[in-house]
VOMI-652970 format. One record per residue: x negated, y, z of N, C-alpha, C in turn. Coordinates in steps of 0.1 Angstrom, whole numbers, padded with zeros to 4 digits, always signed. Example, Ala and Ser with C-alpha at 12.3 -4.5 7.8 and 13.67 -1.06 7.14 Angstrom:
BEGIN
-0132-0057+0078-0123-0045+0078-0132-0033+0078-0128-0022+0071-0137-0011+0071-0129+0000+0079
//
This chain:
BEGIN
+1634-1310+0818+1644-1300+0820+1643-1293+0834+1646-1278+0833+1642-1274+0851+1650-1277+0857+1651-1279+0866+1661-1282+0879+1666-1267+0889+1680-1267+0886+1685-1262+0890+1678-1256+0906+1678-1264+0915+1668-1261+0929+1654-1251+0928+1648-1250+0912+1636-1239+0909+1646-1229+0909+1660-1225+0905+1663-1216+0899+1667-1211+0915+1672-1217+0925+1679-1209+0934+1670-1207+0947+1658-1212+0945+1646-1208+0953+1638-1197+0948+1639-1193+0935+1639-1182+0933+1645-1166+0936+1657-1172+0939+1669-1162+0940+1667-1164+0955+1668-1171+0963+1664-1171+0979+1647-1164+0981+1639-1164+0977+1632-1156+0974+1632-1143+0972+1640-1142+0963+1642-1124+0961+1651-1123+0973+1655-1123+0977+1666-1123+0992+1658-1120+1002+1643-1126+1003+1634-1128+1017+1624-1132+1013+1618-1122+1005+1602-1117+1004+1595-1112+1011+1589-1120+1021+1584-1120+1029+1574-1134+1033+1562-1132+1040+1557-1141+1042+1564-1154+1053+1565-1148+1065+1571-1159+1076+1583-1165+1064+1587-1164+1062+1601-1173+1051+1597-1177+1040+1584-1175+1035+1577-1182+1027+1570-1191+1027+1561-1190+1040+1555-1200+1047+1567-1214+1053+1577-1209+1057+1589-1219+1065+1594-1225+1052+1593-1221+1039+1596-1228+1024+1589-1232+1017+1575-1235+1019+1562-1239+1012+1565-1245+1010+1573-1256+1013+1570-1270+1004+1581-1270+0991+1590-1261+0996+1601-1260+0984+1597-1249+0974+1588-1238+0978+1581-1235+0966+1574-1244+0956+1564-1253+0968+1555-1262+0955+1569-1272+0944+1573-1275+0952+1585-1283+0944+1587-1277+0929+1594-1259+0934+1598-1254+0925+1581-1251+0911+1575-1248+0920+1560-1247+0911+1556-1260+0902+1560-1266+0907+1559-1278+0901+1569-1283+0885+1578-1280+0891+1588-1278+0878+1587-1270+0872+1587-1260+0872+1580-1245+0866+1571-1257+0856+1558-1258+0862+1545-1263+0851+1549-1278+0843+1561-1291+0849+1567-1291+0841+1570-1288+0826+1579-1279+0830+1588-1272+0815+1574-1266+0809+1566-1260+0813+1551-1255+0805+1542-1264+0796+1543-1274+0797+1538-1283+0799+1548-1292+0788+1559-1288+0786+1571-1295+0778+1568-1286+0765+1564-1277+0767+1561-1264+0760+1550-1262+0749+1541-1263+0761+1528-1265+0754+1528-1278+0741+1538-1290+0746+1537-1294+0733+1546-1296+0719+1557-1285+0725+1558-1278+0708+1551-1272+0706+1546-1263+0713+1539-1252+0702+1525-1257+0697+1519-1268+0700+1509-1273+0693+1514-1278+0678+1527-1284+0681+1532-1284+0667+1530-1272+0655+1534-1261+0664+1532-1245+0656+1514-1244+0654+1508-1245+0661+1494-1242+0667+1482-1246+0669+1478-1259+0664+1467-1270+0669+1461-1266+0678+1459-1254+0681+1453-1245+0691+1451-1250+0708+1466-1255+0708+1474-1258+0721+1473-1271+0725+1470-1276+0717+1469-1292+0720+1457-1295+0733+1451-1291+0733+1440-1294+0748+1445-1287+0761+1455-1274+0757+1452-1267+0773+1464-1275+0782+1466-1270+0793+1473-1274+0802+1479-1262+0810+1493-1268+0816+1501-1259+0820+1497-1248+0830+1487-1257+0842+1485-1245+0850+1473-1235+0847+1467-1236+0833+1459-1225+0831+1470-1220+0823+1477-1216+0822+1490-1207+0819+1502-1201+0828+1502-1208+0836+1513-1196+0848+1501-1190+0858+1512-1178+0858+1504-1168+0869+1510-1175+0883+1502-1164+0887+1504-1169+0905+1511-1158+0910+1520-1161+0919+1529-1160+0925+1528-1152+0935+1515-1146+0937+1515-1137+0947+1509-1125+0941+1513-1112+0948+1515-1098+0936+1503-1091+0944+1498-1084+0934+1482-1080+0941+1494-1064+0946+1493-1057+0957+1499-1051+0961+1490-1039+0962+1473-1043+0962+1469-1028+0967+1467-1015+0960+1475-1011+0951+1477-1000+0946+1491-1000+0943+1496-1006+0947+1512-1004+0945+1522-0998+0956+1535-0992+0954+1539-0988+0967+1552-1001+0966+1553-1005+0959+1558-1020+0966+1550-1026+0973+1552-1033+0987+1543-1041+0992+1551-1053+0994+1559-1059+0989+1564-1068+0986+1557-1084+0981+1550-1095+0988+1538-1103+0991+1538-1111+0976+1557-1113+0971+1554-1119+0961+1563-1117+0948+1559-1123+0937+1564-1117+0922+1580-1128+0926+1589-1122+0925+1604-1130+0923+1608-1139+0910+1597-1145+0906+1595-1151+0894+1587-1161+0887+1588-1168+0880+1579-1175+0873+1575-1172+0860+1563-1170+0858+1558-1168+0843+1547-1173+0841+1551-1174+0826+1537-1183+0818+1533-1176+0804+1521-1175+0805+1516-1171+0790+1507-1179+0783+1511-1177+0772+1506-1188+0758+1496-1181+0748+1485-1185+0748+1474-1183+0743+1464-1193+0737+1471-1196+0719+1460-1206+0713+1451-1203+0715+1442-1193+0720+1430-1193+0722+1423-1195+0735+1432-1199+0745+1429-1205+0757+1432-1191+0769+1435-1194+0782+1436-1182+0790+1430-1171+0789+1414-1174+0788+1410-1155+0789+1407-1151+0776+1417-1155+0768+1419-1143+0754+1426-1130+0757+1417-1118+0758+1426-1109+0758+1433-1100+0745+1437-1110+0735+1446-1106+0724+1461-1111+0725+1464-1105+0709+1484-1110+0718+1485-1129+0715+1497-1131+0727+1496-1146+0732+1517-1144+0731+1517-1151+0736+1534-1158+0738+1533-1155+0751+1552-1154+0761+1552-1154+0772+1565-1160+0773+1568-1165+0787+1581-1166+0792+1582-1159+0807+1594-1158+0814+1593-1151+0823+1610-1156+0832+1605-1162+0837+1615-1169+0843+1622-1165+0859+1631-1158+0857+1637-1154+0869+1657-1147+0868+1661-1155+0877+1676-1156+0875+1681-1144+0876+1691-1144+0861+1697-1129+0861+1688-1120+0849+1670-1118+0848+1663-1116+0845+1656-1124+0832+1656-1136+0829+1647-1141+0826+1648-1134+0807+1636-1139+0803+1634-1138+0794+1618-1144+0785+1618-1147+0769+1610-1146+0760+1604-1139+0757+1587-1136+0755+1585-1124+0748+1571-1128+0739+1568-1118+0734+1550-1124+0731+1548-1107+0724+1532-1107+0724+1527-1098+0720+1512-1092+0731+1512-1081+0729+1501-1074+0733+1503-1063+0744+1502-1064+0754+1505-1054+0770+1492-1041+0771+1494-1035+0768+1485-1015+0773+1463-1028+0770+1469-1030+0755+1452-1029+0755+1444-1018+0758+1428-1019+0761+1419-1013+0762+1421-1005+0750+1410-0992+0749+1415-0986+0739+1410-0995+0729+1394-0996+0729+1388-1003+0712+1397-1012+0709+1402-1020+0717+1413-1032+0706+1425-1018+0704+1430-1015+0710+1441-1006+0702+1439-0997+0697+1425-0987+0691+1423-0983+0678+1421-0992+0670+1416-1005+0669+1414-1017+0660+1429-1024+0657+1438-1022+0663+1455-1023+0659+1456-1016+0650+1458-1002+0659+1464-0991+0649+1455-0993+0633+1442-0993+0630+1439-0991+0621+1442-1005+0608+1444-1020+0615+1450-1030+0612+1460-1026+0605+1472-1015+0612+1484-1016+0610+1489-1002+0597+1473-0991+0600+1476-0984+0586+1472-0988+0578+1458-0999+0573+1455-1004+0561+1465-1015+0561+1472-1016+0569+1478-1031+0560+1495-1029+0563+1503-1016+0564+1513-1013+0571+1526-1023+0563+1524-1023+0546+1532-1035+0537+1533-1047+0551+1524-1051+0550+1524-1066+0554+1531-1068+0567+1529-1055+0575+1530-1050+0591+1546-1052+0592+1552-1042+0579+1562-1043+0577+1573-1052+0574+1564-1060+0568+1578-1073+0562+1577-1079+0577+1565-1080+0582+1570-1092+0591+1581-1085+0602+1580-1068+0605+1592-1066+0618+1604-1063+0612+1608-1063+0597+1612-1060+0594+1625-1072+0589+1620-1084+0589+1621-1097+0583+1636-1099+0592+1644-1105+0580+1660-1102+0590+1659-1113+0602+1652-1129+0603+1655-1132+0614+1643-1125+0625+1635-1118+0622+1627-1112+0636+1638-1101+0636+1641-1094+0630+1650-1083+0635+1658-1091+0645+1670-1100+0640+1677-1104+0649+1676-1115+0662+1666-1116+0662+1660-1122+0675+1657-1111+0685+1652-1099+0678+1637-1089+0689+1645-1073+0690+1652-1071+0675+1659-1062+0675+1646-1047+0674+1638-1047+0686+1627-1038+0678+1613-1041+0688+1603-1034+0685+1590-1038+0696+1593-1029+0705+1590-1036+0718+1588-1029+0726+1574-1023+0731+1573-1008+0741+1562-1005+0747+1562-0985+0748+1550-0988+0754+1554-0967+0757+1544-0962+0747+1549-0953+0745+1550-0946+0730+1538-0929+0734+1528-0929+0725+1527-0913+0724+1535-0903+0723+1537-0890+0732+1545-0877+0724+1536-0873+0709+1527-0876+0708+1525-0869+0696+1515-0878+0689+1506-0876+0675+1498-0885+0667+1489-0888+0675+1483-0899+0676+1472-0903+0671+1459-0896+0671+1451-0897+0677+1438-0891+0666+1435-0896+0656+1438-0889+0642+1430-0889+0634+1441-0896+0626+1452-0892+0627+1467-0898+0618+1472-0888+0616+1480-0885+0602+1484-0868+0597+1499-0875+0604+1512-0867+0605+1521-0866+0609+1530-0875+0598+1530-0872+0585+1533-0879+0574+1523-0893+0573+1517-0901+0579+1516-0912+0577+1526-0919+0575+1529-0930+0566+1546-0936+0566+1547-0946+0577+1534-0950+0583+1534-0958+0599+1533-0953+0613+1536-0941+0608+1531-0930+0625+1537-0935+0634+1551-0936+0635+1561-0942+0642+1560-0953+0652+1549-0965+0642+1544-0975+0650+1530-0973+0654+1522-0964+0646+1507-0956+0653+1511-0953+0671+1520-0944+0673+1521-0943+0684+1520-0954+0697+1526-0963+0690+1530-0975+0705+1513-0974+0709+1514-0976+0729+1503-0980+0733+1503-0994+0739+1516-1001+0735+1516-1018+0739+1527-1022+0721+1523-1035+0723+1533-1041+0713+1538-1051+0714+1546-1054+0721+1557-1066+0727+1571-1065+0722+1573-1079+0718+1591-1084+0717+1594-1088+0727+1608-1088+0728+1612-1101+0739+1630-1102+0732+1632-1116+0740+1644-1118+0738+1650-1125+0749+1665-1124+0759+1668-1121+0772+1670-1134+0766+1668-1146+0781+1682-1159+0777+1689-1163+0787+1699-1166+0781+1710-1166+0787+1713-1177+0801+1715-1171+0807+1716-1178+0824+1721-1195+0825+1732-1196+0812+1735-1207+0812+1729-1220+0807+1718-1217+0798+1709-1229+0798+1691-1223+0803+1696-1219+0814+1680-1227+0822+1677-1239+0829+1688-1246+0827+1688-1260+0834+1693-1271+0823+1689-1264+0810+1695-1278+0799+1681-1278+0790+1678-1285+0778+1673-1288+0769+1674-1279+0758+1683-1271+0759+1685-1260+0750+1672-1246+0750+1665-1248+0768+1658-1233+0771+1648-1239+0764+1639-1249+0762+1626-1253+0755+1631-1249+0735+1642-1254+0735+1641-1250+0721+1643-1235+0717+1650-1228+0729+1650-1216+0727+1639-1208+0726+1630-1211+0733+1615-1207+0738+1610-1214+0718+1610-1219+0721+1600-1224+0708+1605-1216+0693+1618-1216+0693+1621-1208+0683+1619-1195+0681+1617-1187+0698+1612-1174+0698+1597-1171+0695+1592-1181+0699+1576-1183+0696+1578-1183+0677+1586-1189+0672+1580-1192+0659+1585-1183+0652+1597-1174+0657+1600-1161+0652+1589-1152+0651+1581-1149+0659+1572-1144+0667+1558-1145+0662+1555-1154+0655+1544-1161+0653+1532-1153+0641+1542-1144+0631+1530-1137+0623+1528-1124+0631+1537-1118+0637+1536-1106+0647+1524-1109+0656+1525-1120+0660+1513-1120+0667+1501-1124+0662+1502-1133+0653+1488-1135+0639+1483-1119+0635+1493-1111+0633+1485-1099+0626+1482-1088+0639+1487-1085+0651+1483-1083+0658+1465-1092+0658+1464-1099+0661+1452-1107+0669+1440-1108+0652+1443-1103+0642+1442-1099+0634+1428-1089+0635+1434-1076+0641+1422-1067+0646+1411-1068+0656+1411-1086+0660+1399-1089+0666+1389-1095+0658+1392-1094+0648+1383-1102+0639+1372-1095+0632
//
């Protein structure tokens, strides 16, 4: 279960992001880092339940690290206000869609899917998603993914496709240039036994969206 103390070292964090106050809190970050991989780790073995996949890896090849690469950004801000972890039966450097959590107070949330692929994997979606748009469809369509995800998220074309007429009956979803769900959770169980099942049930909501996604790597 996380401990409350990961959640408000987070939030003291976002307060004094900054290094000198980072450094004077190292040891109560690793604490909180610690718990963090923890719950991943708590995680990792449900979803081997879902996954046989999962059964070998380990939690810290699944959270990111905590410091935000800054040099093209105009935030210069040294670190991410957060914890996150991504889930990938196929081990860290799969770059197909995976599971995520994203853990940060006020903020947090579930998600999984596929973030601004390269293009060849995302002509190899799109074209996934017009030869097989039936199957595409039951699954976002299916009443409990609806009511978990409500719809996918991601940024969208102003106009088709190459090489999709306007009347495709999948244009709609042709456009997306990412394809992620997520689902927000609620502030009051990040510190009970409830956020692991929450997480796992989003995962298994989640679970052929991302099968047929990862689909067009094949």
């Amino acid at each position: 279960m996380l401990q409350q103390s990961t959640i408000s070292f987070l939030s003291a964090l976002a307060q004094n992001n900054n290094k000198p106050w980072f450094d004077e809190h190292r040891d109560i970050y690793e604490k909180a880092k610690k718990d963090f991989e923890v719950l991943v780790s708590e995680i990792l073995k449900e979803l081997a339940i879902i996954e046989p996949g999962f059964k070998e890896q380990q939690a810290k090849d699944c959270i990111f690290r905590i410091f935000r690469d800054v040099r093209f950004s105009k935030d210069k801000t040294p670190y991410k206000a957060n914890f996150g972890a991504g889930f990938s039966s196929r081990g860290k450097n799969f770059t197909g869609a995976g599971y995520y959590l994203h853990l940060e107070p006020g903020k947090s949330f579930v998600g999984g899917g596929l973030w601004q692929p390269d293009a060849p994997l995302l002509k190899a979606i799109r074209q996934e998603i017009d030869y097989n748009f039936n199957e595409f469809k039951g699954i976002i369509e299916n009443e409990r993914f609806k009511q978990k995800f409500q719809h996918i998220n991601g940024e969208r074309l102003q106009t088709n496709p190459k090489g999709y007429a306007a009347d495709n009956p999948a244009i709609e979803y042709l456009k997306f240039k990412s394809f992620t769900v997520s689902s927000s959770i609620d502030e009051k169980i990040l510190c009970t036994n409830e956020l692991i099942t929450n997480c796992i049930d989003a995962f298994t909501t989640m679970k052929d969206f991302i099968a047929f996604l990862n689909k067009s790597l094949h």
